[in-house]
DRENMIFI-150181 format. One record per residue (C-alpha): residue in one letter; x, y, z; residue number from 1. Coordinates in Angstrom, 3 decimals. Layout:
BEGIN
+------+----------+----------+----------+-----+
: type :       xx :       yy :       zz : seq :
+------+----------+----------+----------+-----+
:    A :        X :        Y :        Z : NUM :
...
+------+----------+----------+----------+-----+
***
This chain:
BEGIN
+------+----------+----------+----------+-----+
: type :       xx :       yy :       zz : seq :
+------+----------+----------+----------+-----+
:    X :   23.168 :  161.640 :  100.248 :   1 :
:    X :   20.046 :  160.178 :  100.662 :   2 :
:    X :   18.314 :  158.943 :   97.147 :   3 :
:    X :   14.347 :  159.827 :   96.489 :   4 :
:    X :   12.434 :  157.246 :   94.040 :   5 :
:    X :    9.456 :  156.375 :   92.537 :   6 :
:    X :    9.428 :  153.049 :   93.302 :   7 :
:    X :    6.126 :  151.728 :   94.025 :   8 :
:    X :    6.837 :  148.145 :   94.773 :   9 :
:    X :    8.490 :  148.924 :   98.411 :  10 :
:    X :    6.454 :  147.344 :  101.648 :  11 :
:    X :    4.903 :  149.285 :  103.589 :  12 :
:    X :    6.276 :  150.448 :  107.165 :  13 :
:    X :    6.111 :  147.792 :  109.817 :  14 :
:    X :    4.609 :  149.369 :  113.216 :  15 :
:    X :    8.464 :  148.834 :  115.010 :  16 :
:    X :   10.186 :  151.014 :  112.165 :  17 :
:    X :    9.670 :  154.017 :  114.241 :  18 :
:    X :   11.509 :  152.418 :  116.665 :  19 :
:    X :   14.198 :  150.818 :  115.128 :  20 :
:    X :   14.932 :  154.456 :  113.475 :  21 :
:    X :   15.161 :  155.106 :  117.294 :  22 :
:    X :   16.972 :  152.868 :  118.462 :  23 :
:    X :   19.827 :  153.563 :  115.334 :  24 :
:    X :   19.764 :  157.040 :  116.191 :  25 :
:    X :   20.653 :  156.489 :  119.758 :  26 :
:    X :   23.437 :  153.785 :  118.796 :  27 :
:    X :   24.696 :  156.395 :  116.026 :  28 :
:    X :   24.824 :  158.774 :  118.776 :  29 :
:    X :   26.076 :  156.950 :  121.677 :  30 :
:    X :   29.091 :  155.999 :  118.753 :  31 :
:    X :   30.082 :  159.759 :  118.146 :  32 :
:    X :   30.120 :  160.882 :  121.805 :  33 :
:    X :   32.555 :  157.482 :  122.233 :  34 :
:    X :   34.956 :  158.682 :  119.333 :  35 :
:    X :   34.669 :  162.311 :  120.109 :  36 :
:    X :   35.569 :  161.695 :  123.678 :  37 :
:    X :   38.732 :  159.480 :  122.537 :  38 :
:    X :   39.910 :  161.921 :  119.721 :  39 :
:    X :   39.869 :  164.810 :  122.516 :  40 :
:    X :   41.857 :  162.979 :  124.464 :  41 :
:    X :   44.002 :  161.810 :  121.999 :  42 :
:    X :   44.566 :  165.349 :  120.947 :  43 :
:    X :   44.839 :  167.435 :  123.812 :  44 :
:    X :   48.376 :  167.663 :  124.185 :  45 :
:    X :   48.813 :  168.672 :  120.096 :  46 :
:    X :   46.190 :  170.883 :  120.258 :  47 :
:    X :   47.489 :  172.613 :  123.307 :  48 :
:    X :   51.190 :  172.402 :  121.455 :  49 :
:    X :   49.629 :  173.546 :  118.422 :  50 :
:    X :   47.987 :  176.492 :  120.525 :  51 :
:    X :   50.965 :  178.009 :  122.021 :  52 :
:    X :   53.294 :  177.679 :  118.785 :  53 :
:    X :   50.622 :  179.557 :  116.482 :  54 :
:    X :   50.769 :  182.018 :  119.585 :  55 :
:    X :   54.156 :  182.135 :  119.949 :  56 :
:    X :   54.868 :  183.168 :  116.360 :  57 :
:    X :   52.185 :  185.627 :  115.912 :  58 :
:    X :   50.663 :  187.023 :  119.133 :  59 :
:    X :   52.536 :  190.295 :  120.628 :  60 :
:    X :   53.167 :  189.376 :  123.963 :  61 :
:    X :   53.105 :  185.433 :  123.855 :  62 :
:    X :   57.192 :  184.355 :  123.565 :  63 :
:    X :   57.242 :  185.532 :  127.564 :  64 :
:    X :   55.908 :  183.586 :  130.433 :  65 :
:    X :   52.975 :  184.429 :  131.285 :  66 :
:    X :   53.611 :  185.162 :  135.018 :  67 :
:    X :   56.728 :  187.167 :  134.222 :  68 :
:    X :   54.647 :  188.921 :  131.483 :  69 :
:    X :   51.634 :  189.859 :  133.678 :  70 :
:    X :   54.348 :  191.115 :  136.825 :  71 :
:    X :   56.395 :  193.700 :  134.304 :  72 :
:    X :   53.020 :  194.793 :  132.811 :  73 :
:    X :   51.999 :  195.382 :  136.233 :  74 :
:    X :   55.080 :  197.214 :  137.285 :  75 :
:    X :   55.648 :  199.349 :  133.685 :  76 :
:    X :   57.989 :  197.473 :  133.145 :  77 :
:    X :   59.201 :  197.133 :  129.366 :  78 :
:    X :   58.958 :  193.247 :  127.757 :  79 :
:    X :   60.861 :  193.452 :  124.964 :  80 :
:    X :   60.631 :  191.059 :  121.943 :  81 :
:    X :   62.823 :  190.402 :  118.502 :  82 :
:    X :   60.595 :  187.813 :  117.092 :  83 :
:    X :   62.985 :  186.210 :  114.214 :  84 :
:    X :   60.033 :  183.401 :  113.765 :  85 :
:    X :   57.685 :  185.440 :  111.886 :  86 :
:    X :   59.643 :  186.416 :  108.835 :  87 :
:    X :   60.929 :  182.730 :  108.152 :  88 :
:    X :   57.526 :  181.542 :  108.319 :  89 :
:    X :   56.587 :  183.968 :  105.576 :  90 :
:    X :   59.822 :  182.439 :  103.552 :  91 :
:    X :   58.608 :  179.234 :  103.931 :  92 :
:    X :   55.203 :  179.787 :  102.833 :  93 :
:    X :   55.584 :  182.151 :   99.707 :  94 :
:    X :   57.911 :  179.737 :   98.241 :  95 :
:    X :   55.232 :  176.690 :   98.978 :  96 :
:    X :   53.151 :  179.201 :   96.917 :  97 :
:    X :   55.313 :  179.432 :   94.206 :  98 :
:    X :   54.457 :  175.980 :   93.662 :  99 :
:    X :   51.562 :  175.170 :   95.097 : 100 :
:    X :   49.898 :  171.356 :   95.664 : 101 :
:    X :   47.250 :  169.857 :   93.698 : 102 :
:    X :   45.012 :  167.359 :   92.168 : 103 :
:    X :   46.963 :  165.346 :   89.755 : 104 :
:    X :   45.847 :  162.787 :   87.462 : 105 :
:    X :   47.767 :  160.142 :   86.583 : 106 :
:    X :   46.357 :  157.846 :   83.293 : 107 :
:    X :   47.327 :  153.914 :   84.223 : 108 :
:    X :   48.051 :  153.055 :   80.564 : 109 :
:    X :   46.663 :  153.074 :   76.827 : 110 :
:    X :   45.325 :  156.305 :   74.846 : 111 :
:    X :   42.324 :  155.680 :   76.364 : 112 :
:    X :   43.579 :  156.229 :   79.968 : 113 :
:    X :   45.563 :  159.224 :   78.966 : 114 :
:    X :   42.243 :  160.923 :   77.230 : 115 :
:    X :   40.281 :  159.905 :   80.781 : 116 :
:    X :   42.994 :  161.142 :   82.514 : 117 :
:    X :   42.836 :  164.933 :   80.926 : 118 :
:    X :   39.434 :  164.993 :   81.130 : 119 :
:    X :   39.015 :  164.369 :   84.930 : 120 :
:    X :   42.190 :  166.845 :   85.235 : 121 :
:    X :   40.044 :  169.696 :   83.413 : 122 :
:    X :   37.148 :  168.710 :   85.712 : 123 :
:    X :   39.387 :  169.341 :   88.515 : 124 :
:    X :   41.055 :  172.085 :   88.083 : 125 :
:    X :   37.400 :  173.206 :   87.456 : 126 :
:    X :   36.772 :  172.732 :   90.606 : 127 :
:    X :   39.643 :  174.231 :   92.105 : 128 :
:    X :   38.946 :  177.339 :   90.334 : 129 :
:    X :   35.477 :  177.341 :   91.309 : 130 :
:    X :   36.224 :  176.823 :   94.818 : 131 :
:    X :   39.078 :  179.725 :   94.940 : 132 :
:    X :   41.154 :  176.574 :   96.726 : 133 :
:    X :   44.716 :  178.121 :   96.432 : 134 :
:    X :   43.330 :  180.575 :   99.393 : 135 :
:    X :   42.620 :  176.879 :  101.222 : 136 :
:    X :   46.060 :  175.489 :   99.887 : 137 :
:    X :   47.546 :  178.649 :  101.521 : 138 :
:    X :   45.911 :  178.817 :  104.456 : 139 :
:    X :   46.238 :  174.859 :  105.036 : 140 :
:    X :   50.435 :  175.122 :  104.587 : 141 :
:    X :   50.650 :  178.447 :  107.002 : 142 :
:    X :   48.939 :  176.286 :  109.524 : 143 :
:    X :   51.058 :  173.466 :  109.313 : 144 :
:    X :   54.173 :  175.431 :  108.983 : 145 :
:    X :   53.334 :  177.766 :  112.038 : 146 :
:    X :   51.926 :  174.475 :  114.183 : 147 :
:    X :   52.139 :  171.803 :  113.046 : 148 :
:    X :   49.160 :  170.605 :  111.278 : 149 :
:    X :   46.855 :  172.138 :  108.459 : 150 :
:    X :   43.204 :  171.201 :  107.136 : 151 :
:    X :   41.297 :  171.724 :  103.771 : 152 :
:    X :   37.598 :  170.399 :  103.534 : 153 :
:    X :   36.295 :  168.905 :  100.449 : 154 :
:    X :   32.235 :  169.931 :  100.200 : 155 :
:    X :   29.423 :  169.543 :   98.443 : 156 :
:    X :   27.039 :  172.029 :   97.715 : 157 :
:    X :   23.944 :  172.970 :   95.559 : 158 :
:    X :   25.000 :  174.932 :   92.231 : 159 :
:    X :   22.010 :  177.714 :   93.338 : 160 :
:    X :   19.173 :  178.705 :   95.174 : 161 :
:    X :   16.732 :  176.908 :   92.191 : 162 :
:    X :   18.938 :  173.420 :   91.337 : 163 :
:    X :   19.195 :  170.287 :   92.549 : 164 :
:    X :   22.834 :  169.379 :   90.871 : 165 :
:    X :   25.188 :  169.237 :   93.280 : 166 :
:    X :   28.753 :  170.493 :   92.692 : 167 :
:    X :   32.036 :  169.743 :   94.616 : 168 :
:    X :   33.969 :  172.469 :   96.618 : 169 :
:    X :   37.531 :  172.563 :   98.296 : 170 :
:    X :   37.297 :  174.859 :  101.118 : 171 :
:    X :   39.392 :  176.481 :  103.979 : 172 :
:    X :   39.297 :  175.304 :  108.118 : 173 :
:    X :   40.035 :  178.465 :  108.769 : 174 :
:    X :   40.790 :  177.247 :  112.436 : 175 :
:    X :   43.039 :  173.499 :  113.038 : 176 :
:    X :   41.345 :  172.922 :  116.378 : 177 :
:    X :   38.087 :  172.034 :  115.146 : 178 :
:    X :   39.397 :  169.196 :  114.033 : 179 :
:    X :   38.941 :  166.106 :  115.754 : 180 :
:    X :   40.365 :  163.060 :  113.776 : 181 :
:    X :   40.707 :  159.588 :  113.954 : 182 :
:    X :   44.302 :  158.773 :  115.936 : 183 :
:    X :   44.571 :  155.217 :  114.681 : 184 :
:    X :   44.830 :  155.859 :  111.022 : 185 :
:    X :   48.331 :  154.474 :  109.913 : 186 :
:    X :   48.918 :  155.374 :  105.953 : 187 :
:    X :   50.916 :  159.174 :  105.467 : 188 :
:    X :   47.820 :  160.719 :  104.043 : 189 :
:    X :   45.393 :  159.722 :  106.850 : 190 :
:    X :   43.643 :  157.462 :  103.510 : 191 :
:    X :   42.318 :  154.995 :  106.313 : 192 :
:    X :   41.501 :  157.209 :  108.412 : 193 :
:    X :   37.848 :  155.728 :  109.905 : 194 :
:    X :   36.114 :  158.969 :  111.242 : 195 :
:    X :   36.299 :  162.262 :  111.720 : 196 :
:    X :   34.562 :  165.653 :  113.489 : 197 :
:    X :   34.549 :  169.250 :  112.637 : 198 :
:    X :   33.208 :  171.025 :  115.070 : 199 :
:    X :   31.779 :  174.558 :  115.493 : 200 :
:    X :   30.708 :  177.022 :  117.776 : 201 :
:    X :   27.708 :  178.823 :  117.602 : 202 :
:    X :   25.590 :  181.279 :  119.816 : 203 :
:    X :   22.598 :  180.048 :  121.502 : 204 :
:    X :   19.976 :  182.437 :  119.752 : 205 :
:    X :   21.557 :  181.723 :  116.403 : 206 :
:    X :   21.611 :  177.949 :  116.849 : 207 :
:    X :   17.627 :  178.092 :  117.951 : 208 :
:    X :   16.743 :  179.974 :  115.138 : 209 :
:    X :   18.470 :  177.995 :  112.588 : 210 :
:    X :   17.195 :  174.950 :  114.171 : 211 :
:    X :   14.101 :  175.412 :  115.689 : 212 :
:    X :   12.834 :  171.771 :  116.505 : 213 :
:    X :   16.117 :  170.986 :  118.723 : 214 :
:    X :   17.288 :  171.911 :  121.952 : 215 :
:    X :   20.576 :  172.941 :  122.982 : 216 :
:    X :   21.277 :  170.498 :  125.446 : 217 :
:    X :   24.264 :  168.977 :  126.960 : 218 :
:    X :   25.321 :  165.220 :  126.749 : 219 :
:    X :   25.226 :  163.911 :  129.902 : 220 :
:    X :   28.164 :  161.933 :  131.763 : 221 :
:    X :   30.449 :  163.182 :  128.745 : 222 :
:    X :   33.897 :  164.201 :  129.589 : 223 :
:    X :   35.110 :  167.916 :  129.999 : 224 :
:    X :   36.633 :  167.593 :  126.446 : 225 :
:    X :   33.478 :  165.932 :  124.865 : 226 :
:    X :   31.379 :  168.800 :  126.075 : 227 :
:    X :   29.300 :  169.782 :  123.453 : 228 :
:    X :   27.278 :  172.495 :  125.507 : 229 :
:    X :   29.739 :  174.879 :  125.920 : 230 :
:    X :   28.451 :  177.387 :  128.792 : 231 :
:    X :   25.006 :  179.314 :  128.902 : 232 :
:    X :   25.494 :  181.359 :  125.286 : 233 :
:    X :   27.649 :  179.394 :  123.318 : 234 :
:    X :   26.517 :  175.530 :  121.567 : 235 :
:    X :   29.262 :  173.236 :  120.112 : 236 :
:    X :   27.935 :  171.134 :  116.647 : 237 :
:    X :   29.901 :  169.121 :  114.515 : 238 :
:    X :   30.114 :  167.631 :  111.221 : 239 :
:    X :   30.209 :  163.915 :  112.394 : 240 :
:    X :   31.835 :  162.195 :  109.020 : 241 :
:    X :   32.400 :  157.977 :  109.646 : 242 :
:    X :   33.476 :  155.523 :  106.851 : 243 :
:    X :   31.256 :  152.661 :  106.581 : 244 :
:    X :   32.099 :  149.031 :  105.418 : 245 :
:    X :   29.767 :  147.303 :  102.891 : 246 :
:    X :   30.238 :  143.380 :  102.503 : 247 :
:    X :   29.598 :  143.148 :   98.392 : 248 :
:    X :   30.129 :  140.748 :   95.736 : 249 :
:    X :   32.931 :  141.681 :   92.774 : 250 :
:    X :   32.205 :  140.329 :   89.517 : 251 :
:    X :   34.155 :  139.846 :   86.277 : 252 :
:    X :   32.035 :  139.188 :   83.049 : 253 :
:    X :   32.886 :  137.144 :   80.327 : 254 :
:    X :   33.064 :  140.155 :   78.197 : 255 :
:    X :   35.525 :  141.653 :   80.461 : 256 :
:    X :   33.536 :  144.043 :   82.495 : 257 :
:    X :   34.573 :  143.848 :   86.155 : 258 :
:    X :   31.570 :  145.506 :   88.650 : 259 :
:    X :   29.152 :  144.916 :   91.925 : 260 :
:    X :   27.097 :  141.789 :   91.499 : 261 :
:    X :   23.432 :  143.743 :   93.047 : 262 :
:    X :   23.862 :  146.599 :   90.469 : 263 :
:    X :   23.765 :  143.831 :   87.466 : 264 :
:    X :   20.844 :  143.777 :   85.446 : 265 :
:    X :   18.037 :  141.398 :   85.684 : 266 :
:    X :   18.278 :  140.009 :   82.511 : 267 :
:    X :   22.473 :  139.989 :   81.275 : 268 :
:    X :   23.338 :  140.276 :   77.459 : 269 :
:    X :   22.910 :  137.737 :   75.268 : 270 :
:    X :   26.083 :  135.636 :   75.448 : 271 :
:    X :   27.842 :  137.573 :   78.721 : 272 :
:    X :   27.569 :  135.225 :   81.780 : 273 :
:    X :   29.478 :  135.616 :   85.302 : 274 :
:    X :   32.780 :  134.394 :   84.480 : 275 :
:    X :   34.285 :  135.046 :   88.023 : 276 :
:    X :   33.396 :  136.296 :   91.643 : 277 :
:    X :   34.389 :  136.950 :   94.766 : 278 :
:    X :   33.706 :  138.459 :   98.263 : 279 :
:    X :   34.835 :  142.238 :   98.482 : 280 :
:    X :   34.359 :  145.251 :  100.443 : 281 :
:    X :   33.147 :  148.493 :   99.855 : 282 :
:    X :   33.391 :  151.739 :  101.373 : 283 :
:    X :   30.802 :  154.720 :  101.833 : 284 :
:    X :   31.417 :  157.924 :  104.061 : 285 :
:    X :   28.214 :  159.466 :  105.810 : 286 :
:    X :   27.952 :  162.754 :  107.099 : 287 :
:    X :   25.609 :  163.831 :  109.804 : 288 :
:    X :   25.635 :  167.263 :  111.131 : 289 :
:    X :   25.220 :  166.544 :  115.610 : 290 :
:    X :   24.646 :  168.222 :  118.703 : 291 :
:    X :   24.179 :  168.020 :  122.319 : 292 :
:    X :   21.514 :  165.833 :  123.407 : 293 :
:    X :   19.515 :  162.735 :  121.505 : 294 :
:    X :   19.582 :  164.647 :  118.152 : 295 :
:    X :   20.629 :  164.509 :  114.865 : 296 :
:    X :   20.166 :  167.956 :  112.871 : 297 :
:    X :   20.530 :  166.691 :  109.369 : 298 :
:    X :   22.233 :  164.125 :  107.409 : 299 :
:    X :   24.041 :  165.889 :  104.832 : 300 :
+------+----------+----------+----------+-----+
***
């Protein structure tokens, strides 16, 4: 999120900002159509796999060629079916919700811990409840059990129409396609995992209306699966998230606080000096919202 101030000690604008703002934009830009291109490409067989198992178990019709289907159909003839998938799906799924996944805090050590521990438990189960997200939980297993892969989105959003606080939100992808990952993570959990897209299609009347000062424009030379014009009435946008590195300097105080030398005060304690430092690095994720064409719609 960007953060407003009141600083009044900043410089003012040199005449090339403009155009450095440009030129980031484009490079920000020409970066996303690069990783969208390779994730579609990555994906297109799992997607495709993921397709035609979600179809297979659910969809009247879909356990028969296609060909064979369409001839009997043609010819009244009957295509029977004794689908035996969709009832151990269903097993396998009510008993995940019997016990459903969560947010569990763990304390490290000490009363102290164990006290931090239950309150950041209540704060998330808080959030779970505020966020309905055993409907995502749900949802999220059935996918994976029916094709292989599930999705749950963690959000933020303002509390109302009339606040600025912010609250957190775990909600559903209620569709496993639009989801474009990084391939090269490597831990289980996809914890270093560098980028990712969610996209979404919209209608073209809808997407002028909601944003009036961009055009719904194609990307030109991208690939058939990096398309983010998608035909005459239909626009493709995505939620472009990317981890970002930040070179920093850890600290360790004499009086045992450890923390980020540029967020130290000015003028330390009387008595508490830098005991040790060294290089580190830091993490931040940014979310942009993208489309097709030279344009960013928001960062979020």
């Amino acid at each position: 999120m960007d953060a407003v101030t009141d600083r009044v000690d900043e410089p003012a604008v040199a005449p090339d900002e403009p155009k450095k703002e440009a030129e980031k934009l484009e490079e920000l830009l020409a970066e996303a159509r690069e990783r969208f291109e390779y994730s579609c490409e990555y994906n297109t067989d799992n997607h495709d796999r993921q397709a035609q198992d979600t179809r297979f178990v659910w969809v009247k019709g879909a356990q028969w060629d296609q060909d064979a289907y369409n001839a009997r159909q043609g010819n009244d003839q009957p295509c029977l079916e004794a689908s035996q998938l969709t009832q151990f799906v269903k097993q396998v799924v009510n008993d995940q919700r019997q016990n459903r996944p969560g947010v569990i805090i763990s304390p490290a050590s000490g009363d102290a811990s164990k006290d931090t521990a239950e309150l950041l438990q209540g704060m998330v189960r808080h959030i779970e409840v505020d966020s309905q997200a055993e409907a995502a939980y749900d949802q999220a297993y059935e996918h994976a059990v029916t094709g292989g892969r599930g999705w749950v989105r963690v959000l933020t959003a303002y509390e109302d129409g009339a606040s600025f606080n912010q609250k957190l939100l775990i909600k559903r992808v209620q569709d496993p396609l639009t989801v474009f990952e990084d391939p090269d993570y490597r831990e289980p959990d996809g914890g270093d995992m560098g980028w990712c897209f969610v996209v979404e299609k919209v209608g073209r009347k809808k997407f002028e209306k909601q944003y009036k000062d961009f055009e719904p424009l194609d990307w030109e030379g991208a690939s058939t699966y990096g398309r983010w014009f998608d035909g005459a009435d239909d626009v493709l946008i995505a939620d472009y998230y990317r981890r970002v590195k930040i070179p920093r300097t850890l600290v360790a105080m004499s009086d045992g606080m450890i923390g980020w030398k540029d967020e130290l005060p000015k003028v330390l304690p009387d008595g508490v000096t830098i005991a040790r430092e060294r290089e580190a690095d830091d993490f931040v994720v940014e979310w942009y919202k993208v489309a097709g064409g030279p344009q960013v719609l928001g960062t979020l």
